[in-house]
RONU-977895 format. One line per field, with one value per residue (C-alpha): x, y, z; residue in three letters. Coordinates in pm, 1 decimal. Example, Ala and Ser with C-alpha at 12.3 -4.5 7.8 and 13.67 -1.06 7.14 Angstrom:
<pts>
xx c(1230.0:1367.0)
yy c(-450.0:-106.0)
zz c(780.0:714.0)
code c(ALA:SER)
</pts>
This chain:
<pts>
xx c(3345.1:3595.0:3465.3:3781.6:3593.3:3256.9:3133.8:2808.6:2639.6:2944.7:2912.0:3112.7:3049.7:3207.4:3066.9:2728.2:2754.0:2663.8:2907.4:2794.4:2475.0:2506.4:2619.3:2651.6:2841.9:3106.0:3342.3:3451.2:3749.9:3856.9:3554.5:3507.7:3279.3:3190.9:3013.8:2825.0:2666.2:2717.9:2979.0:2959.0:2762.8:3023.3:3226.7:3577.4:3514.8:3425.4:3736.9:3887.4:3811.0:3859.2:4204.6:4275.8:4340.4:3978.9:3865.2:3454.6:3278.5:3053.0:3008.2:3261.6:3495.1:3621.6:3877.8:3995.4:3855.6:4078.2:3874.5:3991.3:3963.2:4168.4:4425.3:4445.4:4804.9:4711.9:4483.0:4740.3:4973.4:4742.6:4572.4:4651.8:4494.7:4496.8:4377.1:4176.1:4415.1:4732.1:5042.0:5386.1:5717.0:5759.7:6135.6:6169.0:6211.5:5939.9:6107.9:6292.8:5935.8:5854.9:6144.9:6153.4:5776.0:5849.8:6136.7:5815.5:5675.1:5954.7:6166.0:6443.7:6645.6:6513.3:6125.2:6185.5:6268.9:5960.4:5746.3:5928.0:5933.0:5526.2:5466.2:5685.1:5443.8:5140.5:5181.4:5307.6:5483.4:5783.3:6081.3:5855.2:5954.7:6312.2:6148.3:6134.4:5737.5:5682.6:5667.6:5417.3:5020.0:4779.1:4683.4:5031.0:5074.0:4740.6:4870.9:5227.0:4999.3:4784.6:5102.9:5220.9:4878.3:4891.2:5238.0:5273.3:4917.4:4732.9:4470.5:4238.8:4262.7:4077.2:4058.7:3897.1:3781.8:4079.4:3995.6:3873.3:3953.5:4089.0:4044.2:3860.3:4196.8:4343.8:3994.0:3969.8:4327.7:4280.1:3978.3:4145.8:4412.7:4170.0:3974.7:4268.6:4367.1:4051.7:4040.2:4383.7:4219.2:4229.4:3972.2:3863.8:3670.4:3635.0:3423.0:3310.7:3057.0:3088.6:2804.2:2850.8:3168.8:3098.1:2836.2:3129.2:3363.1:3188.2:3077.5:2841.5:2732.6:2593.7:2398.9:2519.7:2346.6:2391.1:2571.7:2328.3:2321.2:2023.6:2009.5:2288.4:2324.7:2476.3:2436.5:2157.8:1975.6:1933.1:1828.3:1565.7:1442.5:1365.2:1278.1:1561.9:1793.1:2094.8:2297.2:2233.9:1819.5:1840.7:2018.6:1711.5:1472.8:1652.2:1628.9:1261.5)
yy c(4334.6:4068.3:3695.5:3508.2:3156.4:3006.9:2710.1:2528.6:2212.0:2075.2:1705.6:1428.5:1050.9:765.7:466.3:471.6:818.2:1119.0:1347.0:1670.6:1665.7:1996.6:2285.6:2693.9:2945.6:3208.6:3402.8:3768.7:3944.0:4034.3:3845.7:3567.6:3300.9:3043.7:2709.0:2592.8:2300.0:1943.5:1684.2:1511.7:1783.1:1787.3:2090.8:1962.2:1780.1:2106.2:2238.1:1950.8:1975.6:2358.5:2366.4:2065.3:1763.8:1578.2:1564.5:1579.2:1350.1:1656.2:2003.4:2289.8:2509.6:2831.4:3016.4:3356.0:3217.4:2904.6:2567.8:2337.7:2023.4:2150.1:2428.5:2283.5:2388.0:2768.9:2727.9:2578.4:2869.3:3115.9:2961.3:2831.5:2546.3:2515.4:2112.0:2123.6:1824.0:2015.5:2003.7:2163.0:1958.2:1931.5:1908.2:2220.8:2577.7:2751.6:3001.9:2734.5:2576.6:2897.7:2896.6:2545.9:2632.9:2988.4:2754.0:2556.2:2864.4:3161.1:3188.6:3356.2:3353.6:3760.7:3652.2:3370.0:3597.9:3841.7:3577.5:3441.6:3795.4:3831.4:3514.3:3595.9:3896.2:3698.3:3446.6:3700.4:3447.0:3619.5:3458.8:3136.3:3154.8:3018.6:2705.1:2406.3:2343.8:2000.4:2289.7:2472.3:2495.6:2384.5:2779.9:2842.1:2594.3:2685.7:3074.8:2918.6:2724.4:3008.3:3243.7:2962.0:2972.0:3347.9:3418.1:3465.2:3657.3:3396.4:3507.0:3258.3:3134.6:2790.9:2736.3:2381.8:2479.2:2767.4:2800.6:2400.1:2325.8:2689.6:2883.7:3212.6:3416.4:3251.6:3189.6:3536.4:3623.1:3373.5:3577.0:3881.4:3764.8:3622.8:3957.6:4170.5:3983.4:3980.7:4376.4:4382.8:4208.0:3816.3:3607.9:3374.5:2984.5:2817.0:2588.7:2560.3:2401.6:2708.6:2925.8:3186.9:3270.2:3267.9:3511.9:3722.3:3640.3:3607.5:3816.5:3539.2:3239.8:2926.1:2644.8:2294.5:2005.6:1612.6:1788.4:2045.9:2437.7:2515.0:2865.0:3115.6:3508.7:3748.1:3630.2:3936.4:3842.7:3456.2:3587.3:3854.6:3557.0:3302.8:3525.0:3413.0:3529.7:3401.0:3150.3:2801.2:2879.2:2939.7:2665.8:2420.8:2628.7:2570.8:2188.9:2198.3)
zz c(-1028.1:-1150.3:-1128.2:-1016.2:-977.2:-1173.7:-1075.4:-1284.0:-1262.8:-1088.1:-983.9:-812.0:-792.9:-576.7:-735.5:-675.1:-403.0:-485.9:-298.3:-567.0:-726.4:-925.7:-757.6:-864.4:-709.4:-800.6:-606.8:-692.8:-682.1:-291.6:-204.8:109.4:-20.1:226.0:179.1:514.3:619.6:833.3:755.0:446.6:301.0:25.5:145.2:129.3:-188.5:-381.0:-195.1:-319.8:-713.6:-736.4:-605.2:-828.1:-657.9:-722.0:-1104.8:-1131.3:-1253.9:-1444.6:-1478.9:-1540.3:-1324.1:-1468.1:-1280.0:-1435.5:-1796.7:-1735.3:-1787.9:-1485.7:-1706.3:-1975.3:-1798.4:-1445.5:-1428.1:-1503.8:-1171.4:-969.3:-1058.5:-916.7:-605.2:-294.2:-65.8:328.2:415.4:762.2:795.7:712.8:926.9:920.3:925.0:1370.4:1332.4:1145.3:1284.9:1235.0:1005.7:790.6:712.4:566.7:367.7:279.2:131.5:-26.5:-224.5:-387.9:-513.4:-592.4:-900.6:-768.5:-437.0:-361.5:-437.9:-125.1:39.4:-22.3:94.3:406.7:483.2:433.8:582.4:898.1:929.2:883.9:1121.6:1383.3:1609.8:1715.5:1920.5:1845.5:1478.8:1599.6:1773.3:1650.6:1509.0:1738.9:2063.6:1859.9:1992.6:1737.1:1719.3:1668.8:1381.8:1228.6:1174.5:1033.5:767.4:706.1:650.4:375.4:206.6:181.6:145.2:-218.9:-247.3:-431.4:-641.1:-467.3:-120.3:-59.5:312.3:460.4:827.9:910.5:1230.0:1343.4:1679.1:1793.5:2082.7:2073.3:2079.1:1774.3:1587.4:1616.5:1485.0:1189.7:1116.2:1077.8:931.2:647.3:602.8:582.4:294.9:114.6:150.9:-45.3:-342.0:-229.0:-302.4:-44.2:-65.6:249.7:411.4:778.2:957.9:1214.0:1109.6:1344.7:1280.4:877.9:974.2:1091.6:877.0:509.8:220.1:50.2:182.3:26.8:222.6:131.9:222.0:44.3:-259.9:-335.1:-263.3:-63.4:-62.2:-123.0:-53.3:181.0:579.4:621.3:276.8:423.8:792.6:609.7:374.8:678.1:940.1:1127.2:1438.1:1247.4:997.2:1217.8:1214.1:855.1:793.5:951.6:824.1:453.2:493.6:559.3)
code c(UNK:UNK:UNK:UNK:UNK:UNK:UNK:UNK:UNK:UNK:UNK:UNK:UNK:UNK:UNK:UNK:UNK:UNK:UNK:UNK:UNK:UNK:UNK:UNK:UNK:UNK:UNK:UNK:UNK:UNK:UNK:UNK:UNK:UNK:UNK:UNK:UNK:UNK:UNK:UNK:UNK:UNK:UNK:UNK:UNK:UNK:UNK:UNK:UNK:UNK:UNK:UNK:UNK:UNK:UNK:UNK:UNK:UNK:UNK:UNK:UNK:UNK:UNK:UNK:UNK:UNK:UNK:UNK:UNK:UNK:UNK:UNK:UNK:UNK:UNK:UNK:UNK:UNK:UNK:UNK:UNK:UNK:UNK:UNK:UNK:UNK:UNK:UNK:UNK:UNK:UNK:UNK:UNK:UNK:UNK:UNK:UNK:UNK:UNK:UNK:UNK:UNK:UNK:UNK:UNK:UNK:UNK:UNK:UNK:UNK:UNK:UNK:UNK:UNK:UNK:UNK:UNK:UNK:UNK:UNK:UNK:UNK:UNK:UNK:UNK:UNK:UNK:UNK:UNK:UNK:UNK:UNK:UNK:UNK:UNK:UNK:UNK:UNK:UNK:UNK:UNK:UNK:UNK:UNK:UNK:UNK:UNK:UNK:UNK:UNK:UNK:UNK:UNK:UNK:UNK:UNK:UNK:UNK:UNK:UNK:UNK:UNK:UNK:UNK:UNK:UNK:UNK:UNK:UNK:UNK:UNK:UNK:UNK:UNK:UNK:UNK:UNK:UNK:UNK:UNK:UNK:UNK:UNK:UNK:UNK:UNK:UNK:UNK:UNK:UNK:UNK:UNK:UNK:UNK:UNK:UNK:UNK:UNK:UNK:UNK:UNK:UNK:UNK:UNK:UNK:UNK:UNK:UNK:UNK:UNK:UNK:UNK:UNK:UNK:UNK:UNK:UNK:UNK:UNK:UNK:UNK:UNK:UNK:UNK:UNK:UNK:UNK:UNK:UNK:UNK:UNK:UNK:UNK:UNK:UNK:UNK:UNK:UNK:UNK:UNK)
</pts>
């Protein structure tokens, strides 16, 4: 299996906080990796530095044999990133957002059009698509962001907290929408702090807890290991 993502010894310092104190993890090809734990754990921040937009203060990410430090553009060219915080442009139609963004990313006038075409079917809004994206529900503008991120069938997805602040119905079609990607060859990173649903949802999981993996393995691996009912219990039982 292809290792898309190698993380070692990575760190991050504000001043005198330690927001990473070392971490390890990879991510294979068509895999969902997630990284779990409370706020502040230092989630978003290795989010954060592997899709480019924090520098560490140590250790080394590889992605695809590319050295972040010294190729970031070769990872930016490959990956895409989906903010927890993200929003959409309200005064645009939903369908010219996606074309405004497939404009970012496609060479040629026909390859826009590939992706607002793919993204139109990923977000599955219909009619809505016409409508302007200030009438949009916050499930509705999470799927429009999520068809952006996968639109051009990054090599990596990096998703902060997809489904954060969702209702069942549209947690549940963000979920799918995530693992029918991965089973075409997408590799997935994201972070939530909603274990039960990364029990569903993940491959791997790693605990993270003030900037240090706990524990790492698939979600039945970690319940055998601490004799545990599911992800939250092995989470305490980790921090003991």
């Amino acid at each position: 299996m292809t290792t898309v993502l190698k993380v070692e010894g990575l760190k991050k310092s504000y001043g005198t906080k330690e927001a990473l104190r070392g971490i390890d993890f990879e991510v294979q090809q068509g895999e969902i990796f997630a990284l779990i734990g409370p706020n502040g754990a230092g989630k978003t921040t290795t989010l954060r530095i592997v899709s480019t937009l924090l520098s560490p203060s140590g250790g080394k990410v590889t992605f695809l044999g590319h050295d972040l430090k010294k190729e970031p553009e070769k990872i930016r060219e490959n990956i895409s990133y989906l903010p927890e915080e993200a929003g959409a442009y309200r005064n645009l139609k939903g369908t010219d957002y996606l074309r405004f963004m497939a404009n970012f990313y496609a060479e040629t006038d026909q390859k826009a059009d590939d992706f607002v075409k793919r993204a139109t079917g990923i977000a599955d809004l219909g009619p809505a698509l016409n409508d302007k994206v200030g009438t949009y529900s916050k499930g509705m503008v999470r799927k429009l962001l999520l068809a952006r991120a996968l639109m051009t069938k990054p090599t990596l997805a990096i998703l902060d907290e997809p489904t954060s602040g969702l209702d069942v119905i549209n947690s549940l079609e963000v979920r799918e929408i995530i693992k029918r990607f991965a089973k075409e060859g997408i590799s997935v990173l994201l972070s939530s702090h909603n274990m039960l649903e990364i029990e569903f949802l993940s491959d791997r999981v790693a605990l993270i807890d003030k900037g240090r993996i706990l524990d790492a393995g698939t979600s039945q691996e970690l319940k055998d290991k601490y004799q545990a009912a599911n992800l939250e219990v092995v989470f305490r039982s980790a921090l003991r």
